[in-house]
BATORDREN-408674 format. One line per 8 residues: number of its first residue (from 0); for each residue y, x, z of C-alpha. Coordinates in steps of 0.001 Angstrom, whole numbers, m for minus. Layout:
% residues N
NUM	Y X Z; ...
This chain:
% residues 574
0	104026 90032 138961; 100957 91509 141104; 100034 90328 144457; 101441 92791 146283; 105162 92406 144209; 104969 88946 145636; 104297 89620 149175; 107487 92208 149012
8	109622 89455 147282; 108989 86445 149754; 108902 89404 152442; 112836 89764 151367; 113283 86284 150414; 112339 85478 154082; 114478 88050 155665; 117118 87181 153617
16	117097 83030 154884; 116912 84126 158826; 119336 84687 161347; 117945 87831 161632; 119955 90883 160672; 118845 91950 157579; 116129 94270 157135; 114519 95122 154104
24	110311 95024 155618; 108377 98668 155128; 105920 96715 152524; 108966 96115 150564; 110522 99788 150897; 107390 100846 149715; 106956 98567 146885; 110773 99858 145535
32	109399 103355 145368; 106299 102706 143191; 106431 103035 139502; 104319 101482 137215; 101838 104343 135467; 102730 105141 132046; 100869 105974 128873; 102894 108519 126575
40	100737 111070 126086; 100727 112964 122415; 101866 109282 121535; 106035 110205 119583; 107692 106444 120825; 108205 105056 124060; 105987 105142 126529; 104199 101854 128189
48	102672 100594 130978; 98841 101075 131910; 96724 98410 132680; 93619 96782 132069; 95431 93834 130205; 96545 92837 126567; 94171 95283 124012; 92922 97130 126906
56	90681 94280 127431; 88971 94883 124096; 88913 99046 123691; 86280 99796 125526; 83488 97527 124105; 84703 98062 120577; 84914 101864 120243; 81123 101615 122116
64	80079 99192 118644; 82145 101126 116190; 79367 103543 114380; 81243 106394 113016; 77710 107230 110845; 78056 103962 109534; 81636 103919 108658; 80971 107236 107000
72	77985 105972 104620; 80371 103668 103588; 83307 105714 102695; 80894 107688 101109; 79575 104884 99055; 82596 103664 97702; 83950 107383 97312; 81939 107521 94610
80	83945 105453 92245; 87569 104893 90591; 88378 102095 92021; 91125 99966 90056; 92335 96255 90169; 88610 94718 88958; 87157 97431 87557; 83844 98569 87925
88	84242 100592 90471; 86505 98283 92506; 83240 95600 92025; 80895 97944 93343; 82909 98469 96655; 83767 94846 97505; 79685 94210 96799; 79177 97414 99205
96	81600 95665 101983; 79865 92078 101434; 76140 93464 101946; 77583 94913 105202; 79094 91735 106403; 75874 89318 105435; 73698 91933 107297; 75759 91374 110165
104	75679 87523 109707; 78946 86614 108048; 78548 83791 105574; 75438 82545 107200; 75678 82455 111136; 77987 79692 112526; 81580 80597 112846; 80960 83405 110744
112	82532 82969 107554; 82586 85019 104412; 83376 83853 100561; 85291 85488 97464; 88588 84123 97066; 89955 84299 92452; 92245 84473 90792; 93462 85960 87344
120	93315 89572 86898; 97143 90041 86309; 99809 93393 86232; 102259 95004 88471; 105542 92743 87911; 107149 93715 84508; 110695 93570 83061; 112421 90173 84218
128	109983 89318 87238; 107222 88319 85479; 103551 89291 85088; 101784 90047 82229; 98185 89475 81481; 95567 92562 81558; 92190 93326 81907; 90239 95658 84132
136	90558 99697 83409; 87766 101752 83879; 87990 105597 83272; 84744 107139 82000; 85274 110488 80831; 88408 112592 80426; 89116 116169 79355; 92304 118805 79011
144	91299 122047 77047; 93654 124767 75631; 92932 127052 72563; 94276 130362 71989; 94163 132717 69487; 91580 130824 67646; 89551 131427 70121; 87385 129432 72248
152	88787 126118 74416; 89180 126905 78274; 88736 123791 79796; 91468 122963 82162; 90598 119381 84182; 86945 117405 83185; 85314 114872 84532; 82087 112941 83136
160	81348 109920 85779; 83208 108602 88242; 82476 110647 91079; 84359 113623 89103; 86787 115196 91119; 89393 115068 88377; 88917 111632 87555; 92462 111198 88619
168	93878 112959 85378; 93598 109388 83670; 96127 107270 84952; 95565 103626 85676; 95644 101891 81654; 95755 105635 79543; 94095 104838 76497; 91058 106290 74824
176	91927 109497 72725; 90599 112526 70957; 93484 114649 69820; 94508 118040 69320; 97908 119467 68610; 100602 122459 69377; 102469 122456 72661; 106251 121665 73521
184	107100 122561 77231; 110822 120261 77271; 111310 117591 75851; 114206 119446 74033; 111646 121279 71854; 109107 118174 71259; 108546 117421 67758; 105908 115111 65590
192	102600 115803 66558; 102806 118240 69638; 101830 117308 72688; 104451 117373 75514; 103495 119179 78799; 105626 119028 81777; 106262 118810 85337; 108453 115664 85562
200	106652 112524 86115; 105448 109751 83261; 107809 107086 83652; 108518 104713 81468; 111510 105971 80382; 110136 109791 79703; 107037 107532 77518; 109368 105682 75641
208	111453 109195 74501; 107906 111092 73711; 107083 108103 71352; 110394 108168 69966; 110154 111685 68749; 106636 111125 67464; 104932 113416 69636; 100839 112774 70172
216	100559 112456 73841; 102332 113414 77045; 100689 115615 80109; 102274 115618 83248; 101691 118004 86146; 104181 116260 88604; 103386 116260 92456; 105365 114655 94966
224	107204 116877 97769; 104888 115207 100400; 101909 116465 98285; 102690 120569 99191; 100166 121480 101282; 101340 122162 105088; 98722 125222 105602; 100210 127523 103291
232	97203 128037 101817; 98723 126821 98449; 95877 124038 97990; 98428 121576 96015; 98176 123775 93358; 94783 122377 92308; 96016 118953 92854; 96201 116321 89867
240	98263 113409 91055; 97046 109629 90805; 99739 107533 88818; 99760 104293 87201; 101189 102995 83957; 101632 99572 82866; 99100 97848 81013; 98961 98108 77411
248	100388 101068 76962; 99280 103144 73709; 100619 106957 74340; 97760 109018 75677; 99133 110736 78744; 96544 112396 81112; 98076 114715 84599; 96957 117902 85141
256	97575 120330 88381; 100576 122549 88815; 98124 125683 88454; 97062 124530 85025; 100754 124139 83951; 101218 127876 85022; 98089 128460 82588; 99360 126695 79758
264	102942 128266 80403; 100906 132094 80072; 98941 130799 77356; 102115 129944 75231; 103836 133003 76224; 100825 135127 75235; 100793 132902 71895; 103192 130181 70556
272	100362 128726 68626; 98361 127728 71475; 96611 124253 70747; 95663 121327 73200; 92932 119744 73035; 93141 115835 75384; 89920 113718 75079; 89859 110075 77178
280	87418 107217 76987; 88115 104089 78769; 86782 100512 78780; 88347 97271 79544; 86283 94181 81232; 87786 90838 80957; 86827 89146 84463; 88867 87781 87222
288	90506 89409 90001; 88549 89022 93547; 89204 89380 96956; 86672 89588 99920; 87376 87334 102938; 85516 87580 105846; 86258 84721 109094; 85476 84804 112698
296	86514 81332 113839; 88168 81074 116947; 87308 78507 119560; 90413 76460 120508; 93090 77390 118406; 90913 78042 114852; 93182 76358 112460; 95741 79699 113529
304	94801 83089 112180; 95328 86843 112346; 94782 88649 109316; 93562 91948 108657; 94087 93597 105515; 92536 96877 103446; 92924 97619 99902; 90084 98383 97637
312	92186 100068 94369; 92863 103485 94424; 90725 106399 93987; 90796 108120 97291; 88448 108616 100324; 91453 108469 102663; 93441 106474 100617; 92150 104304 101023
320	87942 103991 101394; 88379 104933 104843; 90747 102484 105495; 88101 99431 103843; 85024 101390 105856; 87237 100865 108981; 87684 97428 108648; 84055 96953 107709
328	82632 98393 110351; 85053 97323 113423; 84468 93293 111823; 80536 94060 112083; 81275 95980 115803; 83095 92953 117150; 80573 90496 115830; 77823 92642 117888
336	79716 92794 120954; 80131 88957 120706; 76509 88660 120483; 76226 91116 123567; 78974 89064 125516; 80988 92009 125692; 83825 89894 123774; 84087 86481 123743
344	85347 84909 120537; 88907 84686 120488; 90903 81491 120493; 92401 82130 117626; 90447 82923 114070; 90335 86448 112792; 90376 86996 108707; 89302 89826 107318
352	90534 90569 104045; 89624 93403 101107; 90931 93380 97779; 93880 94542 95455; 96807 95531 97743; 99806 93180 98212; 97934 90653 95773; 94960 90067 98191
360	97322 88989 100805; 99689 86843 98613; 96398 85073 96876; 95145 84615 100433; 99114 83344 102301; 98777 80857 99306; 95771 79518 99458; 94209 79400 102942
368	94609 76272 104756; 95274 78207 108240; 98261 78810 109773; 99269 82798 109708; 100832 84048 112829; 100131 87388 112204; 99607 90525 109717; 97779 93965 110178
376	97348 95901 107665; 94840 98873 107567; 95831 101514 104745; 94676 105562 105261; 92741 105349 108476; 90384 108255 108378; 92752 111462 106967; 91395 114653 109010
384	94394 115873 111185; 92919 119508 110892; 92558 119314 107528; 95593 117374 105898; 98462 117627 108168; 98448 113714 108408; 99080 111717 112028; 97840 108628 113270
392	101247 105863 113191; 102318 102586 113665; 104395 101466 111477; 106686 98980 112883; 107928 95679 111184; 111846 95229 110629; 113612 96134 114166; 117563 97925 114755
400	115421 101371 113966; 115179 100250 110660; 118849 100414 110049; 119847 103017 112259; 117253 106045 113571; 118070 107623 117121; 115130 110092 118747; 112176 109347 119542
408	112088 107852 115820; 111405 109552 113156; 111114 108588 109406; 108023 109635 107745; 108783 111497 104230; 108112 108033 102783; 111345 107484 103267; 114084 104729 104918
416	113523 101552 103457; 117317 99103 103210; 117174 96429 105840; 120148 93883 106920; 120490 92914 109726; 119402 89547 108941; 116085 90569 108634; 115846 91499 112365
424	113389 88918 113840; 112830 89973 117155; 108870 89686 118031; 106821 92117 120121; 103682 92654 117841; 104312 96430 117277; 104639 96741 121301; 101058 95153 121592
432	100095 97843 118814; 101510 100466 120935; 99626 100062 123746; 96607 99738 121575; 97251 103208 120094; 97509 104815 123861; 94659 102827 125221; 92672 104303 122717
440	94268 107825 123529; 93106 107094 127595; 89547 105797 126299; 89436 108683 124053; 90189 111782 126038; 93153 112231 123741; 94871 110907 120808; 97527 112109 118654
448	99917 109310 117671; 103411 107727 116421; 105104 105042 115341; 108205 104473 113095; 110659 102377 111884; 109606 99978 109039; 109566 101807 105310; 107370 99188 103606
456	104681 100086 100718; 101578 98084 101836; 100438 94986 102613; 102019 94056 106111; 104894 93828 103227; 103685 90211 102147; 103213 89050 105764; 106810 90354 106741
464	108326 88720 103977; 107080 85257 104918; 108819 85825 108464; 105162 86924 109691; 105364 89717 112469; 103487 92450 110500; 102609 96018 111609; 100876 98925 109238
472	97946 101451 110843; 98423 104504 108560; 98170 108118 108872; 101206 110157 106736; 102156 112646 105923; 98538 113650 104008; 99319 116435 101568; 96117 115189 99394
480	97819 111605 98886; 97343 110029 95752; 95537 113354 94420; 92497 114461 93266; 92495 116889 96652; 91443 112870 98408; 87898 113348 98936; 85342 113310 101583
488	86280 116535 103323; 89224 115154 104660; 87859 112135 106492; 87476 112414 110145; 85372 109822 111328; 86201 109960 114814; 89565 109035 113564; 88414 106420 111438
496	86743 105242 114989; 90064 105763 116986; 92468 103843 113954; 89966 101155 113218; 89684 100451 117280; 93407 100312 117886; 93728 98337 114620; 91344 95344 116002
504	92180 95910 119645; 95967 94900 118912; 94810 92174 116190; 92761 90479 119157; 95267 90812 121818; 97708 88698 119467; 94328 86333 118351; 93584 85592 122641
512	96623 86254 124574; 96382 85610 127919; 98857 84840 131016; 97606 87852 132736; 98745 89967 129819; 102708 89494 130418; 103710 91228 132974; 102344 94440 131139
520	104074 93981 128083; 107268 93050 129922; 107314 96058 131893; 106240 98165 128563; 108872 95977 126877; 111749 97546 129804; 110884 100985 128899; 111239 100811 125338
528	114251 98878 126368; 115749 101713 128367; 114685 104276 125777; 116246 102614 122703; 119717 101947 124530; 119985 104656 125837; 119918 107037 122734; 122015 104235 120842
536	124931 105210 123550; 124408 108708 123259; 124398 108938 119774; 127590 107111 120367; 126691 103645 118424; 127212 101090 121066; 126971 98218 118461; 122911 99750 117733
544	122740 99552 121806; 123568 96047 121232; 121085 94953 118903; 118391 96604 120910; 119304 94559 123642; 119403 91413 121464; 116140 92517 119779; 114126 92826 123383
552	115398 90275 124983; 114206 88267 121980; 110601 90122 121936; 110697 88974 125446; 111204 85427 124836; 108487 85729 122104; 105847 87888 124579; 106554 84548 126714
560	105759 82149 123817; 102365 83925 123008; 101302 85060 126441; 101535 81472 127910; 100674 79635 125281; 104356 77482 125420; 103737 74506 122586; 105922 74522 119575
568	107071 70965 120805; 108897 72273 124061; 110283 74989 122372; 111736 72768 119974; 113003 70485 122548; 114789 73458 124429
C-alpha cells in the first residue's frame, strides 16, 4: 500500500469511528478514482501494474551491460559446429562459454563460481524406461546425389565440415555409408537393395519395415507443419529437417528438402532407372557427458538457488546458440554491474547452467547441495521476428490454462500438453516473468510479446516435475526450427538483448525479493485475476472460474511467502 493509500484509509477509518456524520474526505474520493498504470502493450496476456519494483529494479542496468556485439561473436562461434550430446562440436561451445565466464572472473574471483559437473554420456530413454549406453556422434561429411540416364550425378544436399549448411541431412547416430542403388518412392514398391525416399518421417517403426524388406537405406524429406514458411515466399522448400535416431542404429538414413523430393520424383518419372547415390562419414568419441555451471553466491540466503538453464545440443543458431550466447553474456553483464554497484548481489545464489537439455538440469537437481526454489529455462532467444515469423513468449508452468484455454491464451502450434488438475500448484513465478517481459517493452521503446499455457519440451520440464515453479523464455513459432534454414541470418541480437534481459531480470526478482515488491505483484496479480474469471464465465465454465480463483488466491499467499521473507517454520506452524 503507498503512502498516500494509507492516508485515505485511516482518513475513512477515522471518519468512520466519530460521531460525525459520515463523510467520505476529498483525499479519499480522489484516491477511489485513480487506477494503477498498466503495462499491456504488444504484450498477448494480462496486463500488470507499472512500477519501479520486483524486475524493474534490475532492467535498466542489465540491458545497459548486455553487449549485443558480444552475444553475437558468440552465437557466431558456436554456429559453426554440430553440436550433439559430447561431441566435438558440443566441446568446443561449452569451452567457448567457459573462456567467457573466466574472463569475466567466474571460477577465480570470490563468490564467483564456475566448475564442470560429469557424468556418463548416456541415450534418450529406450524401450522399458531405461537408458542405454552410447558414445558421442560427430557428423563429418555427408552427401545425396542422383544419376540419370547414365549420366552424370547432380548433387542434391553436401556438406564437407561442420559449418555446412546441410549438415543437418545426418541425423543424430546415422551411420557411415557409401552406397548406391535404384529408387522406391512407397514403401509399397521397396524391394532389396533400393533405397526408399519419402516424405513421412524416420521413426522407428518406418526403420524397422525398410530393414525388413532389405532395402539399403531410407531418405526422408519430412517437415513439420510449423516448419512452412509464413512469408509465402516458399523458403521451407529448401529446408532439411534436424531429427534424431537412437543410438546404434545401422540403416543409413540421411533427410533431404521437400524441393529435392520434387527432383527425385521428375527424375524417376523422366527415367525409372534413376540411381542414388548416399555417402556419410561419422565418428564416435568415447568421453563423458559435461555440463557447464557457473555460481554467483548470494549473500544471506546462498545455500538457496535460482537456476538458469540453456542447452548446448542441437545444430541451430536460434535453436539454440542464441539461447547459450544469451545466457553467457547477461551472467558476464550482471557480474559487471555488480562490480559497478549498479546491482548488488542477490540474497539468494544464481546458477548458471549449459549442457545437454533436460539431462544438464537432472545431473545438476541431483547433485548440487543447494536448495532449488526456482527454474528458468532459456531455449530460442534470438529468432529474428522479421525474418522467421517467431514471437518473444513466456511459457507458463502448470496453471487452470493448461487444462482449459479461454482468450487472451493461446496455444502455440507446439501443441496442448495433458495436465490434471493435481498438478496445479499455485505460485506466481510466471507473473514476476510477466512484468519482466513488459518492463523490458517500457525500457525498450517497444516489445512484442506473449505468454501461454504450459506445453512442456525443455528444461523448465525437470524443475516442474520436482514441484519447482518453472517458466520457459522461448520464441515459437520459427518456421526454420530444427532445419537447416537455422542459421545466422535469423538472429536478431537486439532480441537476444531484450529475451536474455527479461530472462535474468525475473530470475533476480525471485533470487532478492523484497517487501516493497508486493503490492505490485498483488495488484498485477488482481488483473490477471479479473481477466482469467472473467472469460472462464463467459465461455460459460464456471468450475475453470473457480480454479482461477483458487489458483490466485494461492499465488497470492505464495507472492506473500517470497516477498516477506515468512520462515518455513511459521508457515508450518500455521
Amino acid at each position: 500500500m503507498t503512502a498516500r493509500a494509507r492516508v485515505a484509509l485511516l482518513a475513512i477509518l477515522a471518519c468512520a469511528c466519530s460521531d460525525l456524520p459520515r463523510q467520505i474526505p476529498e483525499e479519499a474520493l480522489a484516491i477511489e478514482t485513480v487506477r494503477p498504470r498498466l503495462l499491456d502493450g504488444r504484450h498477448l496476456g494480462p496486463p500488470v501494474v507499472a512500477g519501479d519494483s520486483g524486475p524493474k529494479r534490475f532492467v535498466g542496468a542489465l540491458y545497459d551491460a548486455f553487449r549485443p556485439a558480444a552475444a553475437t561473436e558468440l552465437v557466431v562461434a558456436i554456429d559453426r559446429h554440430y553440436r550433439a550430446p559430447g561431441n566435438d562440436g558440443y566441446e568446443a561451445a561449452l569451452e567457448r562459454v567457459a573462456e567467457r565466464l573466466r574472463a569475466a572472473g567466474f571460477g577465480s574471483e570470490p563468490g564467483l563460481g564456475l566448475e564442470f559437473l560429469e557424468s556418463p554420456l548416456m541415450d534418450r530413454p529406450a524401450r522399458g524406461g531405461e537408458r542405454a549406453a552410447c558414445r558421442a556422434w560427430t557428423p563429418l561429411s555427408g552427401r545425396v546425389a542422383i544419376a540419370t540416364n547414365g549420366g552424370p550425378e547432380r548433387v542434391l544436399h553436401e556438406f564437407t565440415s561442420s559449418e555446412g549448411r546441410d549438415r543437418t541431412m545426418l541425423p543424430v547416430h546415422a551411420p557411415s555409408c557409401d552406397l548406391s542403388g535404384p529408387i522406391a518412392m512407397s514403401l509399397e514398391d521397396l524391394d532389396a537393395g533400393e533405397v526408399l525416399v519419402t516424405s513421412a518421417p524416420p521413426t522407428t517403426a518406418l526403420m524397422g519395415r525398410v530393414i525388413e524388406r532389405g532395402a539399403l537405406a531410407l531418405v526422408s524429406a519430412n517437415i513439420e507443419p510449423y516448419n512452412e514458411d509464413p512469408s509465402g515466399k516458399f523458403r521451407h522448400l529448401d529446408a532439411v529437417q534436424y531429427r534424431r535416431l537412437g543410438f546404434g542404429q545401422t540403416l543409413p538414413v540421411a533427410m533431404i528438402s521437400p524441393r529435392s523430393l520434387r527432383a527425385i520424383q521428375a527424375a524417376i518419372d523422366a527415367d525409372p532407372r534413376t540411381t542414388l547415390h548416399l555417402q556419410a562419414s561419422v565418428k564416435y568419441d568415447e568421453r563423458p557427458l559435461r555440463t557447464l555451471c557457473a555460481t554467483i553466491v548470494g549473500t544471506d540466503r546462498a545455500h538457496q538457488a535460482v537456476a538458469l538453464v540453456s542447452h548446448v545440443q542441437e545444430p541451430g543458431a536460434c535453436d539454440n546458440a542464441s539461447g547459450v550466447a544469451g545466457l553467457c553474456e547477461s551472467a558476464i553483464g550482471l557480474v559487471t554491474a555488480m562490480k559497478r554497484g549498479a546491482i548488488a548481489r542477490p540474497s539468494r545464489s544464481l546458477v548458471f547452467l549449459w549442457g545437454d537439455e533436460f539431462r544438464q538440469s537432472t545431473v545438476w537437481l541431483e547433485r548440487t547441495p543447494l536448495q532449488p526454489v526456482a527454474g528458468f529455462s532459456s531455449d530460442m532467444t534470438g529468432e529474428s521476428k522479421e525474418k522467421t515469423g517467431a514471437l518473444a513468449l513466456l511459457e507458463r508452468m502448470p496453471d487452470p490454462g493448461a487444462i482449459e484455454t479461454f482468450e487472451p491464451d493461446v496455444h502455440t502450434p507446439w501443441g496442448k500438453a495433458h495436465v490434471e488438475r493435481e498438478r496445479l500448484k499455485p505460485n506466481g513465478l510466471a507473473l514476476i516473468a510477466r512484468c519482466a517481459m513488459l518492463d523490458v517493452a517500457e525500457h525498450a521503446g517497444g516489445w512484442d510479446t506473449a505468454d501461454h499455457p504450459y506445453e512442456g519440451g525443455s528444461d523448465h520440464d525437470e524443475f516442474i516435475a520436482r514441484g519447482l515453479p518453472a517458466v520457459l523464455f522461448w520464441h515459437f513459432t520459427d518456421f526454420a526450427y530444427h532445419t537447416s534454414l537455422d542459421r545466422l541470418e535469423h538472429v536478431d541480437a537486439a532480441e537476444m538483448r531484450r529475451t536474455a534481459v527479461a530472462l535474468l531480470s525475473s530470475a533476480l526478482a525471485m533470487a532478492d525479493p523484497k517487501p516493497a515488491d508486493l503490492e505490485r505483484y498483488l495488484l498485477s496479480l488482481d488483473q490477471e485475476r479479473n481477466v482469467r474469471v472473467e472469460a472462464a464465465l463467459a465461455g460459460g465454465r464456471d468450475d475453470v472460474a473457480q480454479m482461477w480463483r483458487e489458483w490466485t488466491d494461492g499465488a497470492r499467499q505464495w507472492l506473500r511467502v517470497e516477498c516477506l521473507r515468512i520462515p518455513e517454520s511459521e508457515l508450518k506452524a500455521k
